[in-house]
N, C-alpha and C positions, 0 to 999 in steps of 0.2 A: 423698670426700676422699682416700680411699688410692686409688682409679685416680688422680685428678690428680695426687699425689704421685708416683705410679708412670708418668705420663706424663713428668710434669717430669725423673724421672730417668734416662728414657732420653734426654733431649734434643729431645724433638717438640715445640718450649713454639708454635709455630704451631699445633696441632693442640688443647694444651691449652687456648689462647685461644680457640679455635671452641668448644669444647665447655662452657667457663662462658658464654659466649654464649646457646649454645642453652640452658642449664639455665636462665639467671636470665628468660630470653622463656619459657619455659612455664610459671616460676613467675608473672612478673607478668601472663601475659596475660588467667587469668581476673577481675583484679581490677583490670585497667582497663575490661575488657570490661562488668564491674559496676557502675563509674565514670561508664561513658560514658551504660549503660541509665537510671542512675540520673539521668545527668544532663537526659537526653533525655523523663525520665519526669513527665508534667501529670498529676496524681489529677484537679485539676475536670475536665480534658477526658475523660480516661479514662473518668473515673463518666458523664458526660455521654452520651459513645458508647453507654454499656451501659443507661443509664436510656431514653434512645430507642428501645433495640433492645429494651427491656423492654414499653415503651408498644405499639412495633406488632407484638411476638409472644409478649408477655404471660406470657414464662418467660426465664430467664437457661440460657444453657447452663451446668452444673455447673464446665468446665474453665478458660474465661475466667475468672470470678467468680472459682476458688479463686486464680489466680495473680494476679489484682488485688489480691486483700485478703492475698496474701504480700509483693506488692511495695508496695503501704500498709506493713505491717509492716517493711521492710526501709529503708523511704524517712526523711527526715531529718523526725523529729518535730516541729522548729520550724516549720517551713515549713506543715505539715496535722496535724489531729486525725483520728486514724485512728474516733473513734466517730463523727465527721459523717459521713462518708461511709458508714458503715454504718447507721446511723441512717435515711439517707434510702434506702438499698437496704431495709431492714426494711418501712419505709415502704409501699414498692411492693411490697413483697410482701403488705400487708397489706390496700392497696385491691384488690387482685388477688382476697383471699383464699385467698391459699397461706399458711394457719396454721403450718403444721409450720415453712415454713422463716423466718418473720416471728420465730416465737420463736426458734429457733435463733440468729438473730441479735439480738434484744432483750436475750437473757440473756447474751450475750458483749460487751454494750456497759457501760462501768462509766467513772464521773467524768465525769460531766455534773453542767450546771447544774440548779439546784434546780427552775425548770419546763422546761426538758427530762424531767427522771429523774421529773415527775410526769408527763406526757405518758408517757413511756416503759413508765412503771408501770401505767398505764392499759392503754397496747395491750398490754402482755405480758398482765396481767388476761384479755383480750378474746379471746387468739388458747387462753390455756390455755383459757375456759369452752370456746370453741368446739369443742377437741380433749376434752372431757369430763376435764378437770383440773379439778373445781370447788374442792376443796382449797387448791390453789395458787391459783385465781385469787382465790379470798377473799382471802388472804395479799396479794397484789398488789395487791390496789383498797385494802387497810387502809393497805398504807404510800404510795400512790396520795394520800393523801387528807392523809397525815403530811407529804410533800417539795410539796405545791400551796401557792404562794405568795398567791394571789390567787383570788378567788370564780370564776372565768370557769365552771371545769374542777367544782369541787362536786357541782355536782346531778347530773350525768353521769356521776360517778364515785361516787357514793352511789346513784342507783337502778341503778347496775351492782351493786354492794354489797347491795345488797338482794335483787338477781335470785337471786343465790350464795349469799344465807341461804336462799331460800326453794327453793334445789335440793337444799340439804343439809338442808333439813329441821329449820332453824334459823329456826324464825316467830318468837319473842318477842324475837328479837334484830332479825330483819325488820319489826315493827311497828316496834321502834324508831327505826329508822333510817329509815323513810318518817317519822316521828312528827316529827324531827330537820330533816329536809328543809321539813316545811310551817312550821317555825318558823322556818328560815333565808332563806327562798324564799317572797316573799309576789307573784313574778307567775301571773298565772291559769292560764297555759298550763301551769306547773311542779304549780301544785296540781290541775287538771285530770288530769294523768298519775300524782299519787300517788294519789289518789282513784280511775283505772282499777287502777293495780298492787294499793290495799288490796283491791280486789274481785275478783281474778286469782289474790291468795295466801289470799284465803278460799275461792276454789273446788281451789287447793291441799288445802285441809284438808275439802274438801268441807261447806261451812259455807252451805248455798243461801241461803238466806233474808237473812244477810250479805252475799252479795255482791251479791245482789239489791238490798240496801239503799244499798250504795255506788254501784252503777250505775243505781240511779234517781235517788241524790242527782246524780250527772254529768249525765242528761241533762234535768234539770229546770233547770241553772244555763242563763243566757241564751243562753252561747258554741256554736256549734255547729263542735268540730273534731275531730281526729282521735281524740281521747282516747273522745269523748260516739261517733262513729260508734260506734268499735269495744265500747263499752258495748251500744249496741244493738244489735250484734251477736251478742255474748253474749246478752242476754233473749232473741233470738230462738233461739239453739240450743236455748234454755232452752224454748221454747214447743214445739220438733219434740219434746224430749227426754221433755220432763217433763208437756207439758198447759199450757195455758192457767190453767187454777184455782190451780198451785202457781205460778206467776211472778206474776200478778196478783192479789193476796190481797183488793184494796179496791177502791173505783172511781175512787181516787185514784192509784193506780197504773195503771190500767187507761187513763185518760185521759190522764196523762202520756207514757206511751207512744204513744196514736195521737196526740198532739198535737207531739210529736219527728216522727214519722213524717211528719205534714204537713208538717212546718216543713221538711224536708232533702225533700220531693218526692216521697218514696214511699208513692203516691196508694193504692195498693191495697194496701198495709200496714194504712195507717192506716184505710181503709173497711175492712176486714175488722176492725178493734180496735174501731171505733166504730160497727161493726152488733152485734159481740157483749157492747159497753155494754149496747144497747139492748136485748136479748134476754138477760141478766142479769138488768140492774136496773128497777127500775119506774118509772114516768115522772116519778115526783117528784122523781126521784135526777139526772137529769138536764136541764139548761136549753137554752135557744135556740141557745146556741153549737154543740151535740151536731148540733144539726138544720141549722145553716148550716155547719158542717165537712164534713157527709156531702152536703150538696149541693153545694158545691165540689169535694169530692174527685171527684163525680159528675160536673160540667162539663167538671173539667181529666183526668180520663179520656175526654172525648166521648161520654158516655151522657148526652143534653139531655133526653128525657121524663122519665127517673127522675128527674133534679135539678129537674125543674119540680115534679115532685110533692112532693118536700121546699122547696121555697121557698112552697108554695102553703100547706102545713102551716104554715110560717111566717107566713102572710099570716094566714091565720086565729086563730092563737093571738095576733097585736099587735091591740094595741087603739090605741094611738098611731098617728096618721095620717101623722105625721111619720118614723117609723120603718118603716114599710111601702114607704116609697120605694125604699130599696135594694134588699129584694125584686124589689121590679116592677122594677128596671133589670134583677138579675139575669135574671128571666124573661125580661124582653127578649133580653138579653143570647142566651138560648139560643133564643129563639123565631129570632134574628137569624144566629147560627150553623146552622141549622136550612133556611135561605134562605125563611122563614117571615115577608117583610118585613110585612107587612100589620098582622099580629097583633101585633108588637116596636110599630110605630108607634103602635098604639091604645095599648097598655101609657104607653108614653112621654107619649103626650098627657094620660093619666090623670097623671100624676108632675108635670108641667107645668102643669096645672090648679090640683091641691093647693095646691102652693108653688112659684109663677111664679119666685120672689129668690132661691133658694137653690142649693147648687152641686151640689145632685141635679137641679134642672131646669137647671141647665148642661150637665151631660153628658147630660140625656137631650135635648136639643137638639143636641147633637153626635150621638148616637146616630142619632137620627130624622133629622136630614143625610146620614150615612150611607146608610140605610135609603133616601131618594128618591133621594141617586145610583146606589146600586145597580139601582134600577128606573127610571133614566134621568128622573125628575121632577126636572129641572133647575131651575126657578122655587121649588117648594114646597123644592128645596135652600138655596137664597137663600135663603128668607124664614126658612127654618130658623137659617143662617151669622150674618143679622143679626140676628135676635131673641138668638141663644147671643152676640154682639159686647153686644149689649145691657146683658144682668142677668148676666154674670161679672163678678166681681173676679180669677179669672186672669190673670195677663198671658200663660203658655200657652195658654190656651184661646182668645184673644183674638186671639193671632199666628195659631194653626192656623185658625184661622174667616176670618182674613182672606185666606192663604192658598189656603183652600181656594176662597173666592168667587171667586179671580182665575184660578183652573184650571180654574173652571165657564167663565169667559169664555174660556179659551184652547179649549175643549171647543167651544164653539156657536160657535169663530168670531170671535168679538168681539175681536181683538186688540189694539187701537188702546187698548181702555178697559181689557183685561187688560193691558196695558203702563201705564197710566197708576195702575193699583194698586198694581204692582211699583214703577215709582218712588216713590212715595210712603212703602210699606215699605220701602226701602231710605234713606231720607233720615231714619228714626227711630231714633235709639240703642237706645231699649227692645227691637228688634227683633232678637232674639241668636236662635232657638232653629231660624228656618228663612230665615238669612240667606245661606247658601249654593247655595240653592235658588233664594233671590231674584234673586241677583244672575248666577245662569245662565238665568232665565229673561228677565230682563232683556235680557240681552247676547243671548239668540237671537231675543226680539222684534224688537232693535234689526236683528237684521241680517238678518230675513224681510225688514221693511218699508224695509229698507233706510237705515238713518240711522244711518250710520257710524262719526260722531263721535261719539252716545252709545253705540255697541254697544262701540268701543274706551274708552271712558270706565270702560263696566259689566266688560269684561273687564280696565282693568287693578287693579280695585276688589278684582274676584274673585281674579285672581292674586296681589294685595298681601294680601290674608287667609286665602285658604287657596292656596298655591302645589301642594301634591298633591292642588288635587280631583279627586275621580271622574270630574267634569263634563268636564274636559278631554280626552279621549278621544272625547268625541262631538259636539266643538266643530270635534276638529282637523278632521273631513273636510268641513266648509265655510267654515271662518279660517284653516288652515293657518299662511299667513304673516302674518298679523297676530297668529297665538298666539305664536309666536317669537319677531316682532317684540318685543312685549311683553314678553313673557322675557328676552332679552336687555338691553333698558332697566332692564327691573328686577336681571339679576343674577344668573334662575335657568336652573337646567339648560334646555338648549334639546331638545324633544323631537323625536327621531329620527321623522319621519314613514312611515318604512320598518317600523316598530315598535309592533304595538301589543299591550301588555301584558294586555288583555282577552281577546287572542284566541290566548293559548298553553295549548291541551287537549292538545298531543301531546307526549311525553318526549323526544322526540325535539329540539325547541327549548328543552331543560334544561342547562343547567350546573351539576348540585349542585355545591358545594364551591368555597371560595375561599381564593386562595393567599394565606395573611398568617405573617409572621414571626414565628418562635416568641420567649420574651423571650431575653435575653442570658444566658448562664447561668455565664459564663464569672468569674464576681466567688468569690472565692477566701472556704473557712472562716475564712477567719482574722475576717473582717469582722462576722461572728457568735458563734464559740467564744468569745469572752471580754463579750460583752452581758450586763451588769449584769441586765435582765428585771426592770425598777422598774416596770413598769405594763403594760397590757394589750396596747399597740400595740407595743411590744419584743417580749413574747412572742409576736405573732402574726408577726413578723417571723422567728424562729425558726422555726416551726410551717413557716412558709412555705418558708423555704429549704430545708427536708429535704423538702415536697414532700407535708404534711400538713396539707393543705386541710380538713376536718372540725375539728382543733381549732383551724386558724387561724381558720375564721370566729367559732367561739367567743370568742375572746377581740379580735378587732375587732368582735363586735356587741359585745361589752362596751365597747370603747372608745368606741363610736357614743349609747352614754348620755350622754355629756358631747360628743361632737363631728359632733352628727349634721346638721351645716352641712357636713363636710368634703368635698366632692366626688371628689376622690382614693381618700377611702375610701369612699366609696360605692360609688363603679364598682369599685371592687377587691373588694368583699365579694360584689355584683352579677356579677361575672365567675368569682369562685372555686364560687356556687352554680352560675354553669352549666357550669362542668368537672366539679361532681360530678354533674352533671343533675337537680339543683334548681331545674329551669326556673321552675316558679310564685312562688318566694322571687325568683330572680337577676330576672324581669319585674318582681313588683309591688316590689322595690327602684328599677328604672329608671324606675316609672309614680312614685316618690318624688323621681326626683332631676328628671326632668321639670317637676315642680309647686314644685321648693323651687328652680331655678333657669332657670324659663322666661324671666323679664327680663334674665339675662345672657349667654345662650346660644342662638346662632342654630340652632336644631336644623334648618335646611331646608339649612343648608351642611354639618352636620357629618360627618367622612370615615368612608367604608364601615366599615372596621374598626372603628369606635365604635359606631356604628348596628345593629350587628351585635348588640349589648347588648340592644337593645330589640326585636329583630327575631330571634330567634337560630333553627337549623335543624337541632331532634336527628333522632332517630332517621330517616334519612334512608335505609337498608336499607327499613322497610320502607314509607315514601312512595314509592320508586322502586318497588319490586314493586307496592304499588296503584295506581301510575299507570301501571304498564307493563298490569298485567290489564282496566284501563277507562279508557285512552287517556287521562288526565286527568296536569294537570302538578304537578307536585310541590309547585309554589311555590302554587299554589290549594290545593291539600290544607291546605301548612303555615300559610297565611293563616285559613284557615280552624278548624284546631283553634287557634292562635294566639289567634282570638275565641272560642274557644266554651268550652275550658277551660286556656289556659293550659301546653298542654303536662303537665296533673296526669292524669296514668291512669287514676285511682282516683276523680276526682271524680264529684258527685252533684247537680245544682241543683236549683232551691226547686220546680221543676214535673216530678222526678222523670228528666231527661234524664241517661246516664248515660257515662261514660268520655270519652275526647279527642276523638272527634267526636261528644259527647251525644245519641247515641241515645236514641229514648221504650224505654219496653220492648215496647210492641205494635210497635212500627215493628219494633226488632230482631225480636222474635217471626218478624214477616212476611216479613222479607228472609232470616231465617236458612232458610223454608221454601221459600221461592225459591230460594237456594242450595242447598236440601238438605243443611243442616248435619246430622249426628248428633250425641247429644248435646245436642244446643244447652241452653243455661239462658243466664238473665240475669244471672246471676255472671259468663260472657265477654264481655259488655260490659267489664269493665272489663277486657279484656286488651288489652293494645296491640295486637297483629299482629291479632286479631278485632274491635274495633272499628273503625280505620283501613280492613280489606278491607270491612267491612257500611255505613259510611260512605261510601267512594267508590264502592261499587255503588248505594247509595241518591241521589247526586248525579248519578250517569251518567244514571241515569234519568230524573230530572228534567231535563237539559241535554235529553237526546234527546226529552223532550214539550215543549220551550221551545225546539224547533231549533236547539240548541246558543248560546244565548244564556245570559249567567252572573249578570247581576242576577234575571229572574225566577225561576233555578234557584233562588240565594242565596235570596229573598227566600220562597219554597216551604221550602226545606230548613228555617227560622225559623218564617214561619207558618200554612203547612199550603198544601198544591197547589190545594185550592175556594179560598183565600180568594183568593189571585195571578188564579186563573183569572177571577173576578170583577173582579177591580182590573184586569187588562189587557184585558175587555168592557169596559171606560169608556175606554180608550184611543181618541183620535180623530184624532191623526196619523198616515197612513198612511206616510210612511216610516221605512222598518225602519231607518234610519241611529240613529233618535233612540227605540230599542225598549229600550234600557236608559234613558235618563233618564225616559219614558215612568213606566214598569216602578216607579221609584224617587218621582217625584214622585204616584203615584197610590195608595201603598203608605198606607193610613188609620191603622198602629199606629206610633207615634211610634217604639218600640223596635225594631221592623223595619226601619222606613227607617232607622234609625242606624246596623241589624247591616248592612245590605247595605254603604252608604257604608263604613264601619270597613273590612268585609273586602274591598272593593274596592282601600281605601289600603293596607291591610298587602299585598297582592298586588302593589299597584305598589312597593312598598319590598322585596320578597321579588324580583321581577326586578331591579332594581336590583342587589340587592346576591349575587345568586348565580346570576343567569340572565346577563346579560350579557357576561361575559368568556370570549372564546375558547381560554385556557388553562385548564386544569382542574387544580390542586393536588390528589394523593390525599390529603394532611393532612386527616383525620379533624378535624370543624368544632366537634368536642367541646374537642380539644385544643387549640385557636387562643387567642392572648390577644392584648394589645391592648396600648397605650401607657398608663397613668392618668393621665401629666402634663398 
């Protein structure tokens, strides 16, 4: 002020004028300039950028982030809530598993809603145990449990509470709170996992014989799941650790455990538990069952003599005539496995003698059918087919027997009268279980002997009931245009004859990955910061918008109690399990919504992007490395684990097969020596990147003894390369055109023909939906979502 006055008084008042000019432009410049940023500044978009950029490199750079959540601060309150956006940044940091900075930011977020701040209170809980703050995170799960409005969040947030007693060394406070849980929580699955935690915090306190008591009580209950595995898993440490004598105290414990053993597959557990029954206790101690467990277990390892000798045991200790049937099937059964047909058949004739009516001499009339086509005694097969059509009361047994008699006709020739069977089966409603079959055999009768009008009759019978059969791939290279034709009349995809989805082994004809729209993400806090959270489907809408899919499904399967008609929430609970890669939950969800809305939903029209539900395609790293090491396509891989477990790692079925492409363990064993693994055990079965590479080198193999042909591989990899090899010596059409439906229609176990078809269709749904488009999305097919409406 005194230069301007001292300007004005020499007279330069031009000079003065410039000079408050420039003074009042440098003062307001930086606060339009703030003005302008501010004005210019979108938080959703902004956060949007940096949660993308987070998703594909899985860190935030420190510099961005800190000036984002300055300019959150600086920006006009009304407009955003500065805790959302942090909230769902905490979020990703804590599926990430960056602890440190997940808290860092959980503990600077304050006034939320009351399930929010119980969510909130939860992860901070989660991230402190993690970072060994047990102290705190007790603190946290306690007032976790104070701000939860609704049951959803409970049990989850009480056996985290009880994890934190029993680290601090606070068991009588931990009993109580698991104590607290089975009286709040009466589903299975809930009391399942307190019953493994009470046996976890007595081995806590080193309390053996306790825990031992709780983990036998788990695996004795009917359920067999994750809680009862990891139970026997424990007894077995218990068994390397401690001996045999100190885990099994009785023989009631002792059989419980090999009889868990059998029931989840693991054959040589359980023979080793129920040999040293036997070699324990004295024979009074144990009954018949001991002695038909240890022969089964025997069979389904492939040691046939030794199981013949315990079933023979069997024979001799029954005195019931009627009861000695099963025996002798089984013997059969292995004398037949064995390629010992002779012997199976006398067996069988003996069981047929006994009791002509009964549905032991049913199947041993299907057996002994068996047995003379395998040795090409085609007549004594008929009389076999008609006698088993006879004296069953199955209507299974009745279809396969008729079946099979009209394949014996197509076998010697007799086409004319093997056509006149198939029609017949095919004009009978009761005829459900090999009507697909029927009606392709139908349709290629019709069009050997050339009669047109019913070959297109049978095919468009077959396309109006199953529109993806297998069959249609080895129809096209002799109807070509009358498959199409038909197609088109009726409406469905017309098949690219240039294309055929059976015959992609090389990665090369792969396109993993397909480009689908991420959701809109652009819909503003506001729309959620002030939600009441009166009921479960509010809160999970919450949950969801910060991008915290764990406790959103939580509190939508709670809402799925009372609205489990909804279809919207279905595929939405269905879709969030597989962005977290709960692939087995987000399928057997879609094999539910399948079944509760197949009359109002054309599932042969519906669009890729949705199908994708039921068909989905993770770990796609390392399908492409095992199909790049043994030429094999990705889409047959993922078709494949898809049937066989579901996309679950860790699984284990009821005949011992283990991990995503159910390896036996001898199998593994063998291939793992082929490769020259070191190391090797059969605990790496269930590793992903090891069972996927011992898998597709095990399929390689089989393709290149089947000259690269994929139903008889399939149909080998299921059940066993003698049995295929036998079923394709009865083959008697020499062209190779028709070497898969061959392969398929000549396969004798119900459950193998079904696994081959199954993974044939999931194969043609997996081209479909990720082989055909010539543009390739890098979007990662984890993170893809879909429309719900």
């Amino acid at each position: 002020m005194k230069l301007l006055s001292k300007i004005d008084r020499t007279g330069n008042q031009r000079t003065a004028l410039f000079f408050v000019v420039f003074l009042v432009t440098c003062l307001a410049w930086p606060i339009a300039t703030t003005a302008t940023e501010q004005a210019d500044f979108d938080p959703a978009f902004e956060f949007e950028l940096l949660r993308q950029h987070y998703e594909s490199a899985g860190s935030i750079d420190p510099i961005p982030l800190q000036l984002f959540i300055e300019r959150c601060q600086n920006y006009n309150p009304e407009l955003i809530k500065r805790h959302n956006l942090l909230l769902s940044l905490a979020t990703l940091h804590y599926r990430n598993s960056a602890w440190s900075e997940a808290l860092h930011l959980y503990q600077r977020i304050t006034g939320l809603p009351a399930t929010l701040e119980a969510g909130r209170l939860y992860r901070l809980g989660q991230c402190q145990a993690a970072l060994g703050d047990h102290q705190h995170a007790l603190l946290s799960f306690r007032a976790a449990l104070k701000h939860n409005p609704i049951s959803a969040l409970q049990a989850k947030i009480s056996f985290a509470l009880a994890d934190e007693y029993g680290q601090l060394g606070l068991f009588i406070s931990q009993d109580k709170t698991l104590d607290s849980i089975m009286k709040k929580h009466r589903s299975r699955s809930v009391r399942n996992k307190v019953e493994l935690r009470r046996g976890e915090a007595a081995l806590q306190r080193k309390m053996l014989q306790t825990a031992c008591q709780h983990f036998f009580t788990l695996i004795n209950r009917s359920a067999i799941d994750a809680y009862s595995m990891k139970a026997m898993a424990h007894l077995r440490s218990f068994e390397e650790k401690r001996g045999w004598s100190s885990v099994y105290t009785d023989a009631t414990r002792l059989r419980q455990a090999a009889w868990f053993s059998f029931r989840t597959g693991d054959f040589n557990h359980a023979l080793t538990l129920y040999t040293y029954f036997q070699n324990t206790y004295s024979p009074s101690q144990y009954d018949t069952q001991v002695l038909k467990h240890i022969g089964d277990c025997l069979y389904r390892l492939g040691q046939y003599s030794q199981a013949i000798e315990y079933y023979q045991q069997l024979l001799d200790q029954t005195k019931n005539g009627a009861e000695m049937d099963p025996y002798r099937r089984k013997i059969a059964s292995c004398y037949q496995a064995m390629a010992q047909y002779d012997q199976a058949i006398h067996l069988l004739k003996s069981v047929i003698e006994r009791n002509a009516r009964t549905e032991n001499a049913s199947y041993a009339f299907l057996s002994m059918a068996y047995c003379y086509e395998l040795t090409d005694r085609y007549e004594n097969a008929l009389e076999a087919y008609r006698s088993l059509e006879s004296t069953t009361h199955s209507d299974f047994l009745k279809e396969e027997s008729r079946f099979r008699q009209a394949m014996i006709l197509v076998r010697v020739d007799e086409l004319e009268q093997a056509l006149a069977e198939f029609d017949q089966m095919t004009t009978e409603d009761s005829f459900i279980s090999r009507r697909e079959d029927t009606l392709f055999w139908q349709t290629w009768l019709n069009s050997k002997l050339d009669h047109n009008g019913p070959a297109r009759i049978a095919l468009e019978r077959l396309l109006a009931q199953f529109p993806n059969s297998v069959y249609l791939e080895q129809l096209s290279p002799e109807l070509p245009d009358l498959i199409n034709e038909v197609r088109t009349d009726l409406e469905l995809t017309v098949i690219d004859q240039n294309r055929n989805p059976y015959d992609l082994l090389n990665k090369s004809s792969i396109k993993p990955g397909l480009c689908l729209e991420l959701p809109d993400s652009s819909s503003t806090s506001q729309s959620y910061s002030n939600c009441p959270a009166t009921g479960p489907t509010e809160c999970a809408l919450l949950f969801r918008f910060h991008y915290d899919y764990e406790l959103c499904i939580d509190y939508y399967t709670d809402s799925l109690t009372t609205q489990w008609q909804d279809l919207a929430l279905l595929v939405t609970v269905s879709h969030l399990h597989t962005v977290l890669g709960n692939h087995k939950q987000a399928l057997s969800i879609a094999e539910s919504i399948k079944k509760l809305f197949s009359d109002t939903i054309d599932w042969h029209k519906i669009r890729p992007h949705r199908r994708q539900l039921f068909f989905p395609l993770p770990l796609q790293n390392e399908l492409i490395h095992a199909s790049d090491n043994y030429a094999l396509s990705p889409c047959l891989l993922a078709a494949i684990i898809h049937q066989e477990s579901r996309f679950e790692h860790d699984v284990i079925s009821s005949v011992g097969a283990r991990g995503l492409m159910q390896i036996m363990p001898a199998t593994g064993m063998q291939l793992a020596r082929e490769l020259a693994l070191d190391g090797f055990a059969l605990d790496k079965l269930l590793q992903t990147q090891t069972n996927i590479s011992l898998g597709a080198y095990y399929f390689r193999q089989l393709l290149d003894h089947y000259q690269g042909s994929i139903a008889p591989a399939l149909a080998a990899y299921n059940g066993g390369q003698h049995n295929v090899d036998l079923w394709l010596s009865l083959t008697p059409l020499p062209n190779e055109n028709f070497n898969t439906i061959n392969t398929i229609a000549a396969i004798r176990y119900r459950e193998t023909r079904a696994y081959v078809k199954k993974i044939l269709t999931n194969l043609q749904q997996y081209c479909q939906l990720y082989c055909l488009d010539d543009i390739v999305c890098p979007t990662d097919i984890s993170q893809t979502t879909f429309d719900t409406n």
